[in-house]
C-alpha positions in Angstrom: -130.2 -117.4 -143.9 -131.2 -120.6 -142.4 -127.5 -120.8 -140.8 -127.9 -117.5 -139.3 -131.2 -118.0 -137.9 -129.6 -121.2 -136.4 -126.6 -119.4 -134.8 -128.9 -117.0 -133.5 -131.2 -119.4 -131.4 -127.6 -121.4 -130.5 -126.4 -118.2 -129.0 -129.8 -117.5 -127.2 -130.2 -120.8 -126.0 -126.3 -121.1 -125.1 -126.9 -117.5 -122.9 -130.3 -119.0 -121.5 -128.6 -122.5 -120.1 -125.4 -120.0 -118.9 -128.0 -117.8 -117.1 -129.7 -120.7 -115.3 -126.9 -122.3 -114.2 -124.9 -119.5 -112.4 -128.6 -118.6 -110.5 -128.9 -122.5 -109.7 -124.9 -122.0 -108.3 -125.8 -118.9 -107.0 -128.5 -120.1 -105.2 -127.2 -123.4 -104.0 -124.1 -121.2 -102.4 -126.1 -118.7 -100.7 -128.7 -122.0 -99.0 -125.2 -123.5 -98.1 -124.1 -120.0 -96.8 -127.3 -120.2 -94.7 -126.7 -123.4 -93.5 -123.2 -122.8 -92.2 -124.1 -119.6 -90.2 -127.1 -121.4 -88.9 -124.6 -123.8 -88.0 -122.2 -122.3 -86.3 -124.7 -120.2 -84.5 -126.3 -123.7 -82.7 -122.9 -124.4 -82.3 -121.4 -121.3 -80.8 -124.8 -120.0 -78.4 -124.4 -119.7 -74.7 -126.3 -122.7 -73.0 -129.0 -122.2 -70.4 -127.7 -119.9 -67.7 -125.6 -121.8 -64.7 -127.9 -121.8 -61.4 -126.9 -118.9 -58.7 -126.1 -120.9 -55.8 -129.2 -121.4 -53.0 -131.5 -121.8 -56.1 -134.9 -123.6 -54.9 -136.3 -126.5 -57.1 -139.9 -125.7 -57.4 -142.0 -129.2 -58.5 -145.2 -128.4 -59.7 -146.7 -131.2 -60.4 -149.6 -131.1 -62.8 -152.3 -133.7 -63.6 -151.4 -137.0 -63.1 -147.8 -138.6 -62.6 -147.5 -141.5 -65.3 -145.4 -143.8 -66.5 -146.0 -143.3 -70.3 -148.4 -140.3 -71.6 -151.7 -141.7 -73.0 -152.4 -141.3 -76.6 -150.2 -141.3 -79.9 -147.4 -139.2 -80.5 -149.1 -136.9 -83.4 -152.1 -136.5 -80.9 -149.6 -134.7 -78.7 -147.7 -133.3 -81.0 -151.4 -131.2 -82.5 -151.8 -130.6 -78.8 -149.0 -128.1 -78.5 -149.4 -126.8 -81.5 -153.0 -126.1 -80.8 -151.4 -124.1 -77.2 -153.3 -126.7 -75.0 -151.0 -128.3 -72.2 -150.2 -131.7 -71.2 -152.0 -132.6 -68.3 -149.9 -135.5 -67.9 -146.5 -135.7 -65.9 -144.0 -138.6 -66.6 -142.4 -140.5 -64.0 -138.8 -140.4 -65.2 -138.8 -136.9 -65.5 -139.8 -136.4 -62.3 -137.1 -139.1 -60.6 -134.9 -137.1 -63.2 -135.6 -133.5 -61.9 -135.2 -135.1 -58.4 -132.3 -136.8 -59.0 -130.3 -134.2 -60.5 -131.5 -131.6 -58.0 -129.4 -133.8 -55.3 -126.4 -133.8 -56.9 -126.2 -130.0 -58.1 -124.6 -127.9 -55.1 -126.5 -124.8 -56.0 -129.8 -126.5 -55.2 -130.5 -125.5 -51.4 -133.8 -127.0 -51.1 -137.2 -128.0 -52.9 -140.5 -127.0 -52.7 -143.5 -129.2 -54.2 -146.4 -127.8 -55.0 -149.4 -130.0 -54.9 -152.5 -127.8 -55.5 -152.6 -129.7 -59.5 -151.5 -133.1 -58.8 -153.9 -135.2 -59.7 -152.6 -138.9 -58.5 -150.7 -141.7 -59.2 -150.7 -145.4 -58.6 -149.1 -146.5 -54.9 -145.7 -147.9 -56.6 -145.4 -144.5 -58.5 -145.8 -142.3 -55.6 -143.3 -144.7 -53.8 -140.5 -144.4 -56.3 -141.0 -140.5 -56.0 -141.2 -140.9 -52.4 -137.8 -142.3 -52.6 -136.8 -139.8 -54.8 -137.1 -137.2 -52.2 -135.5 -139.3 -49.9 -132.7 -139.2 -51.9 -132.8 -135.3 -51.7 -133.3 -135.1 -48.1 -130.0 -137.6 -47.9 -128.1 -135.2 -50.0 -129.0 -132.2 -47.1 -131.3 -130.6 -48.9 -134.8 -129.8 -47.3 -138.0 -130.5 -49.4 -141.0 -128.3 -48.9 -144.3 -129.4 -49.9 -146.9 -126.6 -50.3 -150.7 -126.9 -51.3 -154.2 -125.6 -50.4 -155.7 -129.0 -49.0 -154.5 -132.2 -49.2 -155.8 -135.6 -50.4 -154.4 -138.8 -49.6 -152.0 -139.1 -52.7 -150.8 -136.0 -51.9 -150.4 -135.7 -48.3 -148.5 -139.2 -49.1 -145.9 -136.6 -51.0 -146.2 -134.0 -48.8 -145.1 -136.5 -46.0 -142.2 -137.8 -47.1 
């Protein structure tokens, strides 16, 4: 009787372990299946659309233009989660925007819009200064448009 009762929990545990594992393979497959579409999708997604041709650059720029933002990473990071929005610009984005704005034929021009811009030391606004020049070279008009002007951004709106 003992023998029996021992087969019989042998079995049960035997059917138990098979059940677990084919959910823990099942389980594993279908997260991998995930995986691969998710995959393939990143992979295979059109990219931003290409830029009609006589496209304007609009720079807005907001808040300050520095060279690094202020404050840690994780302090920004629970800034955008929270919705609130940087009030900082970086430099190398804007020389970046600038930059690649003169060498893209479907830029016609740019427009600047100074209504937010909040300052920046004198080398800064030279370097963007020279930026624009840059895009000028290239043959493409910049634009600078705001409701009054002070000195930092007349400075821009100059150039």
């Amino acid at each position: 009787m003992s023998t029996s009762i021992l087969a019989r929990l042998t079995r049960a545990f035997k059917g138990l372990w098979w059940f677990l594992d084919a959910t823990r393979r099942g389980l594993l497959n279908l997260l991998l299946l995930v995986l691969l579409v998710a995959l393939a999708w990143a992979l295979l997604k059109p990219g931003a659309p290409a830029l009609k041709p006589k496209t304007a650059l609009v720079l807005d720029l907001a808040g300050p233009v520095v060279e690094q933002r202020t404050g840690s990473a994780r302090e920004a990071a629970l800034q955008q989660l929270q919705g609130a929005e940087n009030d900082q610009t970086r430099l190398r984005d804007v020389l970046a925007v600038l930059d690649a704005a003169a060498k893209d034929p479907n830029i016609s021009h740019a427009l600047l819009m100074l209504d937010n811009f909040a300052g920046a030391g004198l080398p800064t606004l030279r370097e963007i200064g020279a930026a624009i020049e840059r895009l000028k070279a290239a043959g493409k008009p910049v634009y600078a448009w705001g409701s009054n002007f002070n000195q930092r951004q007349y400075y821009l709106a100059a150039r």
